[in-house]
mmCIF file of the N, C-alpha and C atoms, coordinates in Angstrom:
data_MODEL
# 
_entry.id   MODEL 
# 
loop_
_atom_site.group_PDB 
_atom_site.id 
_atom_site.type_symbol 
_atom_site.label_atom_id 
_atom_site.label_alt_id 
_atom_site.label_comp_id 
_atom_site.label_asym_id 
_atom_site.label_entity_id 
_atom_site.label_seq_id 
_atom_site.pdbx_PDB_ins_code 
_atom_site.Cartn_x 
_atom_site.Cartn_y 
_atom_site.Cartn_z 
_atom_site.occupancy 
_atom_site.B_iso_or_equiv 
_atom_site.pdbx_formal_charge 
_atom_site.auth_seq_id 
_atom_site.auth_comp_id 
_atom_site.auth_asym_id 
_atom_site.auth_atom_id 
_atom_site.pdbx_PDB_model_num 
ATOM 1   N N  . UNK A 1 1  ? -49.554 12.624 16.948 1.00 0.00 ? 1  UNK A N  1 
ATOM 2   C CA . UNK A 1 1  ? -48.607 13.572 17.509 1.00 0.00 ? 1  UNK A CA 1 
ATOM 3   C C  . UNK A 1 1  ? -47.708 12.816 18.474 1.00 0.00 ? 1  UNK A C  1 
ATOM 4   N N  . UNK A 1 2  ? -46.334 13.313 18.843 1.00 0.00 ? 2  UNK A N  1 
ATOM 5   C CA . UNK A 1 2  ? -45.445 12.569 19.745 1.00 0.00 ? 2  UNK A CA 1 
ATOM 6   C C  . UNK A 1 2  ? -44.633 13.688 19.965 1.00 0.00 ? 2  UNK A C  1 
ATOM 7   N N  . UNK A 1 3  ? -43.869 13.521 21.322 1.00 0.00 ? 3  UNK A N  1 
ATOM 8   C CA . UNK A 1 3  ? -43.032 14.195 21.647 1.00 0.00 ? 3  UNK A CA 1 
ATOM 9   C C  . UNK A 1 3  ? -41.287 14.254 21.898 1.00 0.00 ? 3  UNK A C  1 
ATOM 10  N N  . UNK A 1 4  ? -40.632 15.233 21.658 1.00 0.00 ? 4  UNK A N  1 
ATOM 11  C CA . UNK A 1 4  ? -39.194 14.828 21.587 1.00 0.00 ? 4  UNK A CA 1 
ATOM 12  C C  . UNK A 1 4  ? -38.926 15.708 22.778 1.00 0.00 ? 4  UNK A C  1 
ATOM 13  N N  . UNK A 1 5  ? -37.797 15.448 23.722 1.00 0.00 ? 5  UNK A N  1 
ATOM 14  C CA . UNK A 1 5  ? -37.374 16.219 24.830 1.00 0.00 ? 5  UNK A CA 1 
ATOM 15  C C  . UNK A 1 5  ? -35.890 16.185 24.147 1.00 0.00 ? 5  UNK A C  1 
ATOM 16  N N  . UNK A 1 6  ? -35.164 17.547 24.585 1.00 0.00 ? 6  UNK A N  1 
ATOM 17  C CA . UNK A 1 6  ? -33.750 17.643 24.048 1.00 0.00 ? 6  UNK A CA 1 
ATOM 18  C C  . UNK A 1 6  ? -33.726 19.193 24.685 1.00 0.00 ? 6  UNK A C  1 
ATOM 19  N N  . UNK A 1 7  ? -32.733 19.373 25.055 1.00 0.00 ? 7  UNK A N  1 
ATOM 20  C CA . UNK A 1 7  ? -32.092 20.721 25.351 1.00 0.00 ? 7  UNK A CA 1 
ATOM 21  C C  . UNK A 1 7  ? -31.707 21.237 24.268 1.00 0.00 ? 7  UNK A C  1 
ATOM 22  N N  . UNK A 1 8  ? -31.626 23.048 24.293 1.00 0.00 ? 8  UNK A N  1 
ATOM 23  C CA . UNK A 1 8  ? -31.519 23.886 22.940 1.00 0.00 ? 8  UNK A CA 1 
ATOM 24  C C  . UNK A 1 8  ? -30.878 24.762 23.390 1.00 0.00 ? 8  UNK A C  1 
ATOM 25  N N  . UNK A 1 9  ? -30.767 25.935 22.480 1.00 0.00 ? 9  UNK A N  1 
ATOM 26  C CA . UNK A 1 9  ? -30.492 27.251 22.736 1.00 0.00 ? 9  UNK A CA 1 
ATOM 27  C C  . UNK A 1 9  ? -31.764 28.295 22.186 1.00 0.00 ? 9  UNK A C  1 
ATOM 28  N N  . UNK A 1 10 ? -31.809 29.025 22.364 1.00 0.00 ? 10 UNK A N  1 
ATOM 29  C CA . UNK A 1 10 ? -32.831 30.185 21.473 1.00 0.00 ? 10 UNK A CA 1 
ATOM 30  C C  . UNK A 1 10 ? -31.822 31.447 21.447 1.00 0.00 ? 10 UNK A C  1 
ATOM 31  N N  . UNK A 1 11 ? -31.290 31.639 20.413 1.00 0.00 ? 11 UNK A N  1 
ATOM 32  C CA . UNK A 1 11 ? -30.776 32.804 19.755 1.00 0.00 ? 11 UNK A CA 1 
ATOM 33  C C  . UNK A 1 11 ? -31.129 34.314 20.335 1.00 0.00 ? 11 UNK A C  1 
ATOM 34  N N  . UNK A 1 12 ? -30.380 35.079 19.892 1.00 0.00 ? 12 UNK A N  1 
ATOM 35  C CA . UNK A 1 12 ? -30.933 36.589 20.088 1.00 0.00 ? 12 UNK A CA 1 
ATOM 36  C C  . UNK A 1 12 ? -32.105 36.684 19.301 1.00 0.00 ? 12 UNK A C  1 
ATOM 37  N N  . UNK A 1 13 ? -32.077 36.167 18.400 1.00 0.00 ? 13 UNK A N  1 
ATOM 38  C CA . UNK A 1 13 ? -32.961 36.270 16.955 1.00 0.00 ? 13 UNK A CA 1 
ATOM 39  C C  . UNK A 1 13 ? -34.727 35.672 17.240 1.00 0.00 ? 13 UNK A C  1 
ATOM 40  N N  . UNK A 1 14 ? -34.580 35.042 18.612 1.00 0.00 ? 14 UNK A N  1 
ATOM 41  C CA . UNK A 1 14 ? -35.721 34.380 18.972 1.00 0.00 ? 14 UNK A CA 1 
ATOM 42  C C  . UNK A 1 14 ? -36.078 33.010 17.951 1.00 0.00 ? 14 UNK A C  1 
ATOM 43  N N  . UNK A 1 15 ? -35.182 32.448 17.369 1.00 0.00 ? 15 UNK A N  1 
ATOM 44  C CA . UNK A 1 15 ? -34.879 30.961 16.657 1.00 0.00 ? 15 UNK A CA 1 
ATOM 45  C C  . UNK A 1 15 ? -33.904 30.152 17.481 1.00 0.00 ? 15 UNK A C  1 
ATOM 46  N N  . UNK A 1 16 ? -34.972 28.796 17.992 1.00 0.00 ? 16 UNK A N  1 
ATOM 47  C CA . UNK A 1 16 ? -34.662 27.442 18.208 1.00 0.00 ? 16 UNK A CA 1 
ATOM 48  C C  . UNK A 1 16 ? -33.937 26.750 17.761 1.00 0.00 ? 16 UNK A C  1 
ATOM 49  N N  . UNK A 1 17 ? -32.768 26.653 17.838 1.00 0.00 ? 17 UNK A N  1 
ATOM 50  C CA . UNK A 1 17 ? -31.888 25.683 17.395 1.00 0.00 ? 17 UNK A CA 1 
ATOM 51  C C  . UNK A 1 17 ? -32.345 23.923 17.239 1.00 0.00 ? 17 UNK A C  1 
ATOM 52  N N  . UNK A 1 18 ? -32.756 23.028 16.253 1.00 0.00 ? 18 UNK A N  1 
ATOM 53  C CA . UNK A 1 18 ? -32.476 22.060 16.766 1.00 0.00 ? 18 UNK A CA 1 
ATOM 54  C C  . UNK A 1 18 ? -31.499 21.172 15.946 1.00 0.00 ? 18 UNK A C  1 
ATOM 55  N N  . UNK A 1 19 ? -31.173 20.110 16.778 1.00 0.00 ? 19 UNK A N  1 
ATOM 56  C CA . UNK A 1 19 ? -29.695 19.432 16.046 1.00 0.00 ? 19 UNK A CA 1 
ATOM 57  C C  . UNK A 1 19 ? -29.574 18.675 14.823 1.00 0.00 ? 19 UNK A C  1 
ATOM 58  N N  . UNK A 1 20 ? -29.327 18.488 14.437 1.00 0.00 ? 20 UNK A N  1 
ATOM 59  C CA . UNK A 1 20 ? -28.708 18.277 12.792 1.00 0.00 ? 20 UNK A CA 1 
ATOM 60  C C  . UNK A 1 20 ? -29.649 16.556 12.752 1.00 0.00 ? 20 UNK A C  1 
ATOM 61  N N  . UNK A 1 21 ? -29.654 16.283 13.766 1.00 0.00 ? 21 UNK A N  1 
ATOM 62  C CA . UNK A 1 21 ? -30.223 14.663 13.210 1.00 0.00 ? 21 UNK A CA 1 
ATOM 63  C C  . UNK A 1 21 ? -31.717 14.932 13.436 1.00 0.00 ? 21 UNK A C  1 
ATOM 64  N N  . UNK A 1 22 ? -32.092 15.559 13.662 1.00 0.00 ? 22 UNK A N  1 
ATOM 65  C CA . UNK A 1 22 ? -33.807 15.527 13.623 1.00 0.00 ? 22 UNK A CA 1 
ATOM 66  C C  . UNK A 1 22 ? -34.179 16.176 12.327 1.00 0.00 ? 22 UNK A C  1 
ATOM 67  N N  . UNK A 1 23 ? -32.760 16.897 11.337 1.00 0.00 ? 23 UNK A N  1 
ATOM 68  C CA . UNK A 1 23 ? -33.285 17.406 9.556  1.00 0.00 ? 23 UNK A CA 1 
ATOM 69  C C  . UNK A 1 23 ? -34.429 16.780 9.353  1.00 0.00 ? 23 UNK A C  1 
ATOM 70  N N  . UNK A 1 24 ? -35.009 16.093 9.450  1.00 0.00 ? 24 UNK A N  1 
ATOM 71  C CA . UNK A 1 24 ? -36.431 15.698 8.980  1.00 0.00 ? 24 UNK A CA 1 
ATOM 72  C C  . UNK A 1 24 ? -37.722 16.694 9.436  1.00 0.00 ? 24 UNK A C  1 
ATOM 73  N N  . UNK A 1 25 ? -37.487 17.146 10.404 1.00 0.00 ? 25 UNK A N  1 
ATOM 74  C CA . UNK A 1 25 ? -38.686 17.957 11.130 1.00 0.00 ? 25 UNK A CA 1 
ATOM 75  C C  . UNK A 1 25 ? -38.342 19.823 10.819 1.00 0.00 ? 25 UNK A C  1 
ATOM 76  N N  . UNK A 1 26 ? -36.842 19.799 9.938  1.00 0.00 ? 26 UNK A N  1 
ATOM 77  C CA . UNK A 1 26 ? -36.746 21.340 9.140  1.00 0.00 ? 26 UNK A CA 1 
ATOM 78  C C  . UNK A 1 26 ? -37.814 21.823 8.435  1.00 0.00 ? 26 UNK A C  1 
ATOM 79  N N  . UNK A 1 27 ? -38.965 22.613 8.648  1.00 0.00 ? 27 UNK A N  1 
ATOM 80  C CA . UNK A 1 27 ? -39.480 23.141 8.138  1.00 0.00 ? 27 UNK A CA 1 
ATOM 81  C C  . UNK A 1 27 ? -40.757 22.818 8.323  1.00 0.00 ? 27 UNK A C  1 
ATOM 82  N N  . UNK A 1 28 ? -41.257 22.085 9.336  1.00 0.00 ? 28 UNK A N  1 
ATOM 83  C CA . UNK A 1 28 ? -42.377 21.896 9.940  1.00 0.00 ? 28 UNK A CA 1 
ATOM 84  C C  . UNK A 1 28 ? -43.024 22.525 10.970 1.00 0.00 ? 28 UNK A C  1 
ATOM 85  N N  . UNK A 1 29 ? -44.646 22.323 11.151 1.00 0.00 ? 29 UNK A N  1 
ATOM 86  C CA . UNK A 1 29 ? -45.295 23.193 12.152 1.00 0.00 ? 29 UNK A CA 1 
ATOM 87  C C  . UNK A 1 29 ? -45.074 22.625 13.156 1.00 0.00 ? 29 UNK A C  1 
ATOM 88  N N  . UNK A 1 30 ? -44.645 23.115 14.662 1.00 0.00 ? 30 UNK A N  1 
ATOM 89  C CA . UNK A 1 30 ? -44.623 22.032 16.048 1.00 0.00 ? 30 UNK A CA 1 
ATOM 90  C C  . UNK A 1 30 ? -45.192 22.769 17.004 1.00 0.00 ? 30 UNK A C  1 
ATOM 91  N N  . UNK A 1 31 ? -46.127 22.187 18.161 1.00 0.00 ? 31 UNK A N  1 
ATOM 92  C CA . UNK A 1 31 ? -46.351 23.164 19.102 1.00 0.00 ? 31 UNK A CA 1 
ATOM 93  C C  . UNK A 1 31 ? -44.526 22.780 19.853 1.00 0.00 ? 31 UNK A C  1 
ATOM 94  N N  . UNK A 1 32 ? -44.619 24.031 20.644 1.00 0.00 ? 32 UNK A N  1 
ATOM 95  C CA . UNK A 1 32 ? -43.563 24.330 21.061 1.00 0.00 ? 32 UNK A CA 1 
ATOM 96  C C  . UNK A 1 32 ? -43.792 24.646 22.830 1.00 0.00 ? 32 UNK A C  1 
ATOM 97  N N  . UNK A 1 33 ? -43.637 24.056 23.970 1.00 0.00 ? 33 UNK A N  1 
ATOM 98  C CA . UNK A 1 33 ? -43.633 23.921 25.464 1.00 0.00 ? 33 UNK A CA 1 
ATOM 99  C C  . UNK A 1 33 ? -42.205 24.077 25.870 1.00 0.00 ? 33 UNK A C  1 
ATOM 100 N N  . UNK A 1 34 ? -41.955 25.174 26.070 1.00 0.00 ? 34 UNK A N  1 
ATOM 101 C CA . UNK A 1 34 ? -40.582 26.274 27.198 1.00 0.00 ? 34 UNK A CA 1 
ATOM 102 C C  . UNK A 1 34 ? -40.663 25.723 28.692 1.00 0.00 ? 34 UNK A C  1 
ATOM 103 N N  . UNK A 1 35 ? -39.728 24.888 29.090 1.00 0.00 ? 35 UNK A N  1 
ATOM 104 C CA . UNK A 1 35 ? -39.283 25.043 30.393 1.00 0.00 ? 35 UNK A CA 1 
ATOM 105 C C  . UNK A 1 35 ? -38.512 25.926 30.432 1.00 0.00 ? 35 UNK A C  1 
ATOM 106 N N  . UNK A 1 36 ? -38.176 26.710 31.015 1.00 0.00 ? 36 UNK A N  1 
ATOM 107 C CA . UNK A 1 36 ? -36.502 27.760 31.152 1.00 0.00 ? 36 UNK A CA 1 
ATOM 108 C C  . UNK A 1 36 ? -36.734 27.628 32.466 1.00 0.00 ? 36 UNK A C  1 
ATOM 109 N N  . UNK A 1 37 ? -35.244 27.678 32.859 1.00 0.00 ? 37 UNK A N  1 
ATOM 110 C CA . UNK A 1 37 ? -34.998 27.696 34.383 1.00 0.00 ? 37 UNK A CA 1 
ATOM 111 C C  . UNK A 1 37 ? -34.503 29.281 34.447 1.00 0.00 ? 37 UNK A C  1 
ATOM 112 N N  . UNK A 1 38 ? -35.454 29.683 36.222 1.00 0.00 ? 38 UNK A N  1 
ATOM 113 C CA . UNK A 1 38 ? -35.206 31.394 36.474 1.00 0.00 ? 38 UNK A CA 1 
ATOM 114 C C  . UNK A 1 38 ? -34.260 31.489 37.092 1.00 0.00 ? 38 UNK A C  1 
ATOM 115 N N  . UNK A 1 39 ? -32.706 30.372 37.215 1.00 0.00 ? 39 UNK A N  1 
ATOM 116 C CA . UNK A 1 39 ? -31.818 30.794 38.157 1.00 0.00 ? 39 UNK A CA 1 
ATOM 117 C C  . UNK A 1 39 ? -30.983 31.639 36.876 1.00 0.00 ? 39 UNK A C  1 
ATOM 118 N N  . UNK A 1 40 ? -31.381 32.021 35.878 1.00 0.00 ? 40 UNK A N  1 
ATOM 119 C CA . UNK A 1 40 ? -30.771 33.269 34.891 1.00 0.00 ? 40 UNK A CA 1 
ATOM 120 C C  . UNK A 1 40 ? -31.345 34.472 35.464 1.00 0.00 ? 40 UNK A C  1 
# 
């Protein structure tokens, strides 16, 4: 296992955007760790 750090968006839809050069990891299982910042 390894980890990637990158900033995203999450949709209304509750789907993670991620960017076009990581296509390799489309359609794979990942755990998934949320920082969000509460100054929203």
């Amino acid at each position: 296992m390894f980890s990637i750090e990158m900033e995203t968006t999450i949709d209304y839809a509750g789907k993670v955007h991620l960017p076009e050069h990581y296509r390799q990891f489309y359609g794979k299982t990942a755990r998934l760790v949320l920082l969000v910042s509460d100054d929203e």
